[in-house]
MIDOSE-1310 file (N, C-alpha, C; in nm, 2 decimals, decimal comma, always signed):
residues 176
xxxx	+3,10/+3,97/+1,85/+3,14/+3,86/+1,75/+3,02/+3,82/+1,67; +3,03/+3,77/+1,53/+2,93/+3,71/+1,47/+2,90/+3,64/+1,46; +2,74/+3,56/+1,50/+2,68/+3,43/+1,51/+2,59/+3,41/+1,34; +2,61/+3,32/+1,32/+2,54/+3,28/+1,18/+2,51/+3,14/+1,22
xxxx	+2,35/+3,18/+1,19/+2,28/+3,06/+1,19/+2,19/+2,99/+1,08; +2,24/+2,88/+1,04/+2,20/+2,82/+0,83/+2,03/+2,76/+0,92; +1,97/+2,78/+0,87/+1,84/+2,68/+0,92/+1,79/+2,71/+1,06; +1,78/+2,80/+1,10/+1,79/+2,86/+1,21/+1,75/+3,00/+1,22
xxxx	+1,74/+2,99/+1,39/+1,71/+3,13/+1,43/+1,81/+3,21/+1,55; +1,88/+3,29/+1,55/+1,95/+3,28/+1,68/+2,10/+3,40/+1,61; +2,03/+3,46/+1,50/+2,23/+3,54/+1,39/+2,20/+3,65/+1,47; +2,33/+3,68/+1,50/+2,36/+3,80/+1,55/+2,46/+3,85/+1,55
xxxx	+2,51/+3,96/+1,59/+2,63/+4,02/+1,66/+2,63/+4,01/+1,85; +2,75/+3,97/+1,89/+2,71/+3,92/+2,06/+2,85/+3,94/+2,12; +2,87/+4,01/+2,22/+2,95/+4,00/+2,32/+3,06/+3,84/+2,34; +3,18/+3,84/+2,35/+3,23/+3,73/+2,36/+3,13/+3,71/+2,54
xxxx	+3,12/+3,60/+2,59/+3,07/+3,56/+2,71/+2,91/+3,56/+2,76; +2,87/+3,65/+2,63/+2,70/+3,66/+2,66/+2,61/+3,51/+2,61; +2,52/+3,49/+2,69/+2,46/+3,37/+2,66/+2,29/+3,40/+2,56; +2,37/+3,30/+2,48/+2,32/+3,35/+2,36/+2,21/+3,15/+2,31
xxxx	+2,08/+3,17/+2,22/+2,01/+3,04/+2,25/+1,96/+3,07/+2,10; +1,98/+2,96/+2,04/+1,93/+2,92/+1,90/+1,83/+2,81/+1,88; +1,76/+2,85/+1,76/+1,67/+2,72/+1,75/+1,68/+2,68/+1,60; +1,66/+2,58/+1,57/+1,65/+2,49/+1,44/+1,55/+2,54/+1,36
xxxx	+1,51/+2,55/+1,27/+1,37/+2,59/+1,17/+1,30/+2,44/+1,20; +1,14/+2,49/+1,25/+1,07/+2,37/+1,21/+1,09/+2,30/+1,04; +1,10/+2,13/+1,05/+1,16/+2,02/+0,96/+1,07/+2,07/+0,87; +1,09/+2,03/+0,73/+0,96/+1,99/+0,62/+0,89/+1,92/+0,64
xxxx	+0,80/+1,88/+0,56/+0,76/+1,74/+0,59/+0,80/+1,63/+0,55; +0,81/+1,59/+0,59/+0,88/+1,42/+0,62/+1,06/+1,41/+0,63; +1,08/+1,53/+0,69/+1,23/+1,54/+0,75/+1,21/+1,54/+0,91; +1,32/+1,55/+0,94/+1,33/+1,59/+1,10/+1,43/+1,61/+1,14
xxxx	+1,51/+1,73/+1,25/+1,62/+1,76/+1,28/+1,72/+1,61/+1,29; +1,84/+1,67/+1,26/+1,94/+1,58/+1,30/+2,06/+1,62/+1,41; +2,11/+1,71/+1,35/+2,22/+1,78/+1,40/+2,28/+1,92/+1,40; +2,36/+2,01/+1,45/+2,41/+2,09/+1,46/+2,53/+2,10/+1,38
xxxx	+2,55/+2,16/+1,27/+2,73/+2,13/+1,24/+2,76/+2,29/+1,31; +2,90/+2,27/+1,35/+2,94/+2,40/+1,42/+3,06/+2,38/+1,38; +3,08/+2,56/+1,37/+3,24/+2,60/+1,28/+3,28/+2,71/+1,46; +3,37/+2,67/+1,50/+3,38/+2,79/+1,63/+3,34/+2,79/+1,74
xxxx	+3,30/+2,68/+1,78/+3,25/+2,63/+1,90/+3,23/+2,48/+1,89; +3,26/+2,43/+2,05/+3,21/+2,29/+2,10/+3,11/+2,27/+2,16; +2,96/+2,24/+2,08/+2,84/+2,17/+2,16/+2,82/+2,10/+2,23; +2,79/+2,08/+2,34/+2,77/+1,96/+2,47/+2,69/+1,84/+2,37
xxxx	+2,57/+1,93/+2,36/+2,50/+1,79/+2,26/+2,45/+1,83/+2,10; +2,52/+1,84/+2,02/+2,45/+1,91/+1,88/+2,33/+1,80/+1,84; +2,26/+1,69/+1,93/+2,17/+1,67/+1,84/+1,99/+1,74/+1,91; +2,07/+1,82/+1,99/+1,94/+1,86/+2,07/+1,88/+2,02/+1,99
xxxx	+1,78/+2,01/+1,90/+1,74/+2,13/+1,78/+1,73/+2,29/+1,85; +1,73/+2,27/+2,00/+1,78/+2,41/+2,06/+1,87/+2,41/+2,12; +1,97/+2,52/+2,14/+2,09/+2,50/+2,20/+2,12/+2,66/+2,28; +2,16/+2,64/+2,40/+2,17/+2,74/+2,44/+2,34/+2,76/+2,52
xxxx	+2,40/+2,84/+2,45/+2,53/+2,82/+2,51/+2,66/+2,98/+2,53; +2,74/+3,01/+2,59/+2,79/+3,16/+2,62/+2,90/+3,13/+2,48; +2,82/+3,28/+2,40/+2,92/+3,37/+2,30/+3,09/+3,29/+2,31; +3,13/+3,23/+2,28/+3,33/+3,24/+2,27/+3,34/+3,39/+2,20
xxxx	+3,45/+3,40/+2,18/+3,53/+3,51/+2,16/+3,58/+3,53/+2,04; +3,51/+3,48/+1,90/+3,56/+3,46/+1,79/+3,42/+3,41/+1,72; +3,41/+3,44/+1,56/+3,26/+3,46/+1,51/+3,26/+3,27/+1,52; +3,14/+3,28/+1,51/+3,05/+3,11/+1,54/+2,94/+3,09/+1,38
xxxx	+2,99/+3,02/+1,36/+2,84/+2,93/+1,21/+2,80/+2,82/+1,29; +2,64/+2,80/+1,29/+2,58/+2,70/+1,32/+2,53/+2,61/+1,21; +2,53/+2,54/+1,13/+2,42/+2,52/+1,02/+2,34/+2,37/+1,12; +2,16/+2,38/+1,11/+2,11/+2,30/+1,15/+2,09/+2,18/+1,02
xxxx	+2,12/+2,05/+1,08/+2,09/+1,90/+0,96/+2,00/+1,85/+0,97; +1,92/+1,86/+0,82/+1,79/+1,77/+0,90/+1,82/+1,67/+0,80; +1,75/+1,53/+0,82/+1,75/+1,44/+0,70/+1,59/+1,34/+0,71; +1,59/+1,28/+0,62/+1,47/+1,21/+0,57/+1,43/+1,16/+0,68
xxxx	+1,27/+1,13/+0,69/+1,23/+1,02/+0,81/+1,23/+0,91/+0,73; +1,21/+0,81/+0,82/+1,19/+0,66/+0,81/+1,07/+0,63/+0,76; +1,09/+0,61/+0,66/+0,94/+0,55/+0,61/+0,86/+0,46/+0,68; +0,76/+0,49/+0,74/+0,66/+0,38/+0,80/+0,58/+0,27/+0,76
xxxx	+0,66/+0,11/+0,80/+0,58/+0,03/+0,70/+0,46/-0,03/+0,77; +0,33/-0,05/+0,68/+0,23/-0,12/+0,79/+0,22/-0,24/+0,73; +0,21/-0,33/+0,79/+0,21/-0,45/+0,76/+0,09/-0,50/+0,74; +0,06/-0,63/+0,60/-0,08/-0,67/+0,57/-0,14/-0,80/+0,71
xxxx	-0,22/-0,76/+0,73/-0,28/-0,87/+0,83/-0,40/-0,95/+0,77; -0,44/-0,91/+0,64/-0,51/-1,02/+0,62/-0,57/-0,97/+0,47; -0,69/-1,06/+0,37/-0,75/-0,98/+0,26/-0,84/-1,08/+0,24; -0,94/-1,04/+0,19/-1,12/-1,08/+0,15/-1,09/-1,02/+0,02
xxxx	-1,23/-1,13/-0,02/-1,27/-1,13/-0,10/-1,41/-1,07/-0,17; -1,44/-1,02/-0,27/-1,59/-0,98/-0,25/-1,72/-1,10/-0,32; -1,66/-1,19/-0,32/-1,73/-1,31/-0,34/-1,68/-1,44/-0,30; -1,72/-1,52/-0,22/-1,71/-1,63/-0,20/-1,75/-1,79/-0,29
xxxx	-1,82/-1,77/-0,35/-1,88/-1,82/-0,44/-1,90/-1,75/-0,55; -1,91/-1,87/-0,64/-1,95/-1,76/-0,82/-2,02/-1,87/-0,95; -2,10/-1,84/-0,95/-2,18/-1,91/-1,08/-2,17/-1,86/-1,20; -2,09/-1,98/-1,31/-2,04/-1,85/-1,45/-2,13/-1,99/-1,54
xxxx	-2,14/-1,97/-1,68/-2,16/-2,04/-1,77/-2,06/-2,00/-1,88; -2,01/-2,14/-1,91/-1,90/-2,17/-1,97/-1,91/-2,01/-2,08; -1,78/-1,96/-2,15/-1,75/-1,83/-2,21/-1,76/-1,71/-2,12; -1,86/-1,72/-2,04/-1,85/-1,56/-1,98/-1,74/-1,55/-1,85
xxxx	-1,77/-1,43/-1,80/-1,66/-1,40/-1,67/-1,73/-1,35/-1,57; -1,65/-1,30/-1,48/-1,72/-1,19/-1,42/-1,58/-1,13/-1,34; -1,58/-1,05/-1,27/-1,44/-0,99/-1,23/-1,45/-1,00/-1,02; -1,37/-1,06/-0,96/-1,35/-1,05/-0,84/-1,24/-0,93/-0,75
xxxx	-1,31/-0,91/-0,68/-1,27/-0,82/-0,60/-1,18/-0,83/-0,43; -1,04/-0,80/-0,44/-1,01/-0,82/-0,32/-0,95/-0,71/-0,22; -1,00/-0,68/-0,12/-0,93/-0,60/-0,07/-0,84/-0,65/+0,08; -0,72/-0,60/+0,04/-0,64/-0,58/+0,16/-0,65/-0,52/+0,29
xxxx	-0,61/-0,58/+0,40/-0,62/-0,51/+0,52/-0,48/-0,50/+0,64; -0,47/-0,42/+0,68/-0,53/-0,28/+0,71/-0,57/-0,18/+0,59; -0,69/-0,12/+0,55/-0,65/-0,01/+0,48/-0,57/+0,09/+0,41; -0,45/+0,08/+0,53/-0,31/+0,17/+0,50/-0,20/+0,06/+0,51
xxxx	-0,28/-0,03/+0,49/-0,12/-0,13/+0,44/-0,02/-0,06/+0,30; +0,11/-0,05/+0,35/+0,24/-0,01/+0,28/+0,24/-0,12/+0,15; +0,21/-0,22/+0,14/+0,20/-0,29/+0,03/+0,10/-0,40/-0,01; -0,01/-0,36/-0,09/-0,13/-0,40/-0,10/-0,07/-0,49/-0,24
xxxx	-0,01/-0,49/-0,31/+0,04/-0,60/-0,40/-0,06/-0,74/-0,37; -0,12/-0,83/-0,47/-0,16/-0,96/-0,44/-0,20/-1,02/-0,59; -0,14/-1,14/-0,56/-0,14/-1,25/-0,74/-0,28/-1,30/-0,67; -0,32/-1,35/-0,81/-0,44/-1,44/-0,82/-0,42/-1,56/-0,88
xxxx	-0,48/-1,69/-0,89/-0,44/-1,81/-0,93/-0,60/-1,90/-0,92; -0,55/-1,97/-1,03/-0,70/-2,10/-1,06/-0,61/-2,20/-0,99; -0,68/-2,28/-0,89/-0,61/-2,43/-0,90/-0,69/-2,56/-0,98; -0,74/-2,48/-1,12/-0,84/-2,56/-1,22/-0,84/-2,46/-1,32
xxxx	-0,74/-2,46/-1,41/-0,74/-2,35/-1,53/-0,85/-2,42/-1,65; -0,81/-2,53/-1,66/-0,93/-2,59/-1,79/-1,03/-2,55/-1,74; -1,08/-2,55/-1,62/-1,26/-2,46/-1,60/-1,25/-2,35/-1,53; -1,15/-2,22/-1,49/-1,18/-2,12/-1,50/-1,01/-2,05/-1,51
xxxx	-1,01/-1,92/-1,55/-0,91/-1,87/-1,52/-0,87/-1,76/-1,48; -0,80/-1,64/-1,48/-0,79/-1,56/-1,41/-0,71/-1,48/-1,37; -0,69/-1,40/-1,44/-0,61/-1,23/-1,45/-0,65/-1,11/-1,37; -0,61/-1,06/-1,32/-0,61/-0,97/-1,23/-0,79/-0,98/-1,18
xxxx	-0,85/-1,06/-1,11/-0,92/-1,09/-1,06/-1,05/-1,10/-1,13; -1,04/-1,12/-1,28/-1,10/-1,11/-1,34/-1,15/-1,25/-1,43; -1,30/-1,34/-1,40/-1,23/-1,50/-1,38/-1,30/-1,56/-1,48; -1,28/-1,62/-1,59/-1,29/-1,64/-1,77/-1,34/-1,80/-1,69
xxxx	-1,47/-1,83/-1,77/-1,53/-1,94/-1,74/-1,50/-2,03/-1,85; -1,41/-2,14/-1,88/-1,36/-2,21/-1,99/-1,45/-2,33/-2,01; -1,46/-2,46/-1,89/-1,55/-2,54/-1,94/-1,60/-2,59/-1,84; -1,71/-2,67/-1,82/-1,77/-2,74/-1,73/-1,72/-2,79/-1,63
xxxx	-1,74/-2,74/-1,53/-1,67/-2,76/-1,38/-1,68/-2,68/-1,26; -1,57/-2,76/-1,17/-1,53/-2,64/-1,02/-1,38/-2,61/-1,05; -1,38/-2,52/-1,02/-1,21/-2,42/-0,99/-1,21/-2,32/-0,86; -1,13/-2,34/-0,78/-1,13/-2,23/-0,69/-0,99/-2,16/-0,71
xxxx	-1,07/-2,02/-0,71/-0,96/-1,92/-0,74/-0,94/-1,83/-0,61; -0,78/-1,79/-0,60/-0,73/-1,73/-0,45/-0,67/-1,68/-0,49; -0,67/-1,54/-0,42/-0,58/-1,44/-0,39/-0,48/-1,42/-0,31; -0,35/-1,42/-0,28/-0,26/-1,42/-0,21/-0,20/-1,26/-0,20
xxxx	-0,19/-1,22/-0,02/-0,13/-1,13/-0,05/+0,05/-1,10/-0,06; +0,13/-1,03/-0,13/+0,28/-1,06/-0,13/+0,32/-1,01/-0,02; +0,26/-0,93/+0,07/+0,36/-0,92/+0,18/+0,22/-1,05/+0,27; +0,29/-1,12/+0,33/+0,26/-1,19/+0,42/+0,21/-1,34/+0,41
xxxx	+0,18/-1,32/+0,23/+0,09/-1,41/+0,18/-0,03/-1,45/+0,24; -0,13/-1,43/+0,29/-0,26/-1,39/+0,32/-0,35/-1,43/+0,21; -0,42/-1,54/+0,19/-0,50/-1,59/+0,10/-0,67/-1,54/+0,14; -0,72/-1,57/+0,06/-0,86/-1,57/+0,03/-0,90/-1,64/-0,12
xxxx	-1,01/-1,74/-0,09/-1,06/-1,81/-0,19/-1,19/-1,78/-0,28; -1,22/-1,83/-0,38/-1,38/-1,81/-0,45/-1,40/-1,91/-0,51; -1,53/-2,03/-0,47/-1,52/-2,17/-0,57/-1,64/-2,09/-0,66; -1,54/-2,15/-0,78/-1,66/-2,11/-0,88/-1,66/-2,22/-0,96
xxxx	-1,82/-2,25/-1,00/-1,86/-2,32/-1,06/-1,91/-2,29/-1,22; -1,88/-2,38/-1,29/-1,88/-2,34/-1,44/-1,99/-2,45/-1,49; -2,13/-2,39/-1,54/-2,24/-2,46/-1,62/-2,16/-2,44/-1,78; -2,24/-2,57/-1,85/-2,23/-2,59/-1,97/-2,36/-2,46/-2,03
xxxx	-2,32/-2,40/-2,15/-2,41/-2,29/-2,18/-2,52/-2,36/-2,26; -2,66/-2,29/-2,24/-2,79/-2,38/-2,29/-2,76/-2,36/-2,44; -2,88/-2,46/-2,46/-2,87/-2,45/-2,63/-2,94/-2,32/-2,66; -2,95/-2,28/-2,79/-3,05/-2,15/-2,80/-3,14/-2,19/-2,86
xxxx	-3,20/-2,28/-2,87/-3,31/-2,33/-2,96/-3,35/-2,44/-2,83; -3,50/-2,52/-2,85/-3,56/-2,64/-2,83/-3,66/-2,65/-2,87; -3,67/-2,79/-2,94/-3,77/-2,85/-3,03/-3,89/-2,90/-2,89; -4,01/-2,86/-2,87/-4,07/-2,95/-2,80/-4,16/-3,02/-2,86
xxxx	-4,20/-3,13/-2,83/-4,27/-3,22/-2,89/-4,40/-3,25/-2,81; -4,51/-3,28/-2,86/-4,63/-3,31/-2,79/-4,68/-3,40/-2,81; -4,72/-3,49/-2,71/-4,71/-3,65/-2,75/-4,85/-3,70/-2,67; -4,95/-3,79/-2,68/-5,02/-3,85/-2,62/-4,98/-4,00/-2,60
xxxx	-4,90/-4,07/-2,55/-4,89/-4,21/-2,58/-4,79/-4,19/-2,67; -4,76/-4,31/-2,77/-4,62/-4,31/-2,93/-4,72/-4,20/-2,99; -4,78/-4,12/-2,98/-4,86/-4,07/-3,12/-4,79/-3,93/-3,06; -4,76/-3,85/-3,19/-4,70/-3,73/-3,17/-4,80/-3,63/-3,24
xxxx	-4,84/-3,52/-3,13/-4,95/-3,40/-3,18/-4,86/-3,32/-3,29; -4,78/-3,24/-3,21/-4,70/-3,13/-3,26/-4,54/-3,15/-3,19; -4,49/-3,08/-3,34/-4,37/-3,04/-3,26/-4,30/-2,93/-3,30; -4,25/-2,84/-3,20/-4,20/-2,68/-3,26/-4,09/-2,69/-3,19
């Protein structure tokens, strides 16, 4: 009688009553055996990927089922910053840096926020010095929400010029 095996190893021609042992094709990657469907026989256990069982008396199809794995989530346990502090003068920026932990965290996602937008601000970690002041800016991560802070301080920008004056007493020498 004829054995046909879909995903598998084990096709043959076989005596009704001969004991006869199939195996599954090693999965793809990121599948994994499931099941046995069988046309012509009753498996004790079709989810076991080898099966070893006697010929019946009439042809047998095995097809092996594999289906998707489970995606593996790793969960964030915490995230830093690469500055803790930051000294800007009003107009400029500088960009901050955060990274998430574990390494192979499944979702490294994380917003950023001023809680002082008039003295600084801040887009993807990137933090615009508006006016004279303190702002501290934090990163949150979305899976767990996991913060990290940066106080940054904002100087008023110098003049570009100064007049100095040279003086002995009220009498004035020079002045450039």
């Amino acid at each position: 009688f004829a054995l046909t095996v879909v995903n598998g190893s084990g096709s043959g021609a076989y005596e009704a009553g001969a004991e006869v042992t199939v195996q599954a094709d090693d999965p793809a990657e990121g599948m994994h055996f499931k099941t046995w469907e069988a046309e012509g026989i009753m498996l004790e256990d079709p989810t076991q990927s080898t099966q070893t069982f006697a010929m019946p008396a009439n042809d047998v199809t095995l097809t092996a089922i594999f289906e998707e794995d489970e995606p593996v989530t790793v969960p964030v346990t915490g995230v830093t910053m690469d500055q803790n502090e930051l000294a800007l003068t009003v107009g400029d920026s500088a960009t901050l840096t955060a990274t998430v932990a574990p390494e192979n965290a499944t979702n490294k996602n994380v917003t950023w926020s001023s809680n002082n937008e008039e003295v600084a601000t801040v887009v993807g970690g990137k933090v615009t010095a508006v006016t004279a002041g303190e702002a501290t800016i934090t990163v949150t991560t979305e899976d767990g929400e996991y913060t990290a802070n940066c106080v940054v301080t904002v100087s008023e920008k110098p003049a570009d010029s100064f007049t100095v004056t040279f003086m002995n007493g009220d009498e004035v020498y020079k002045s450039e």
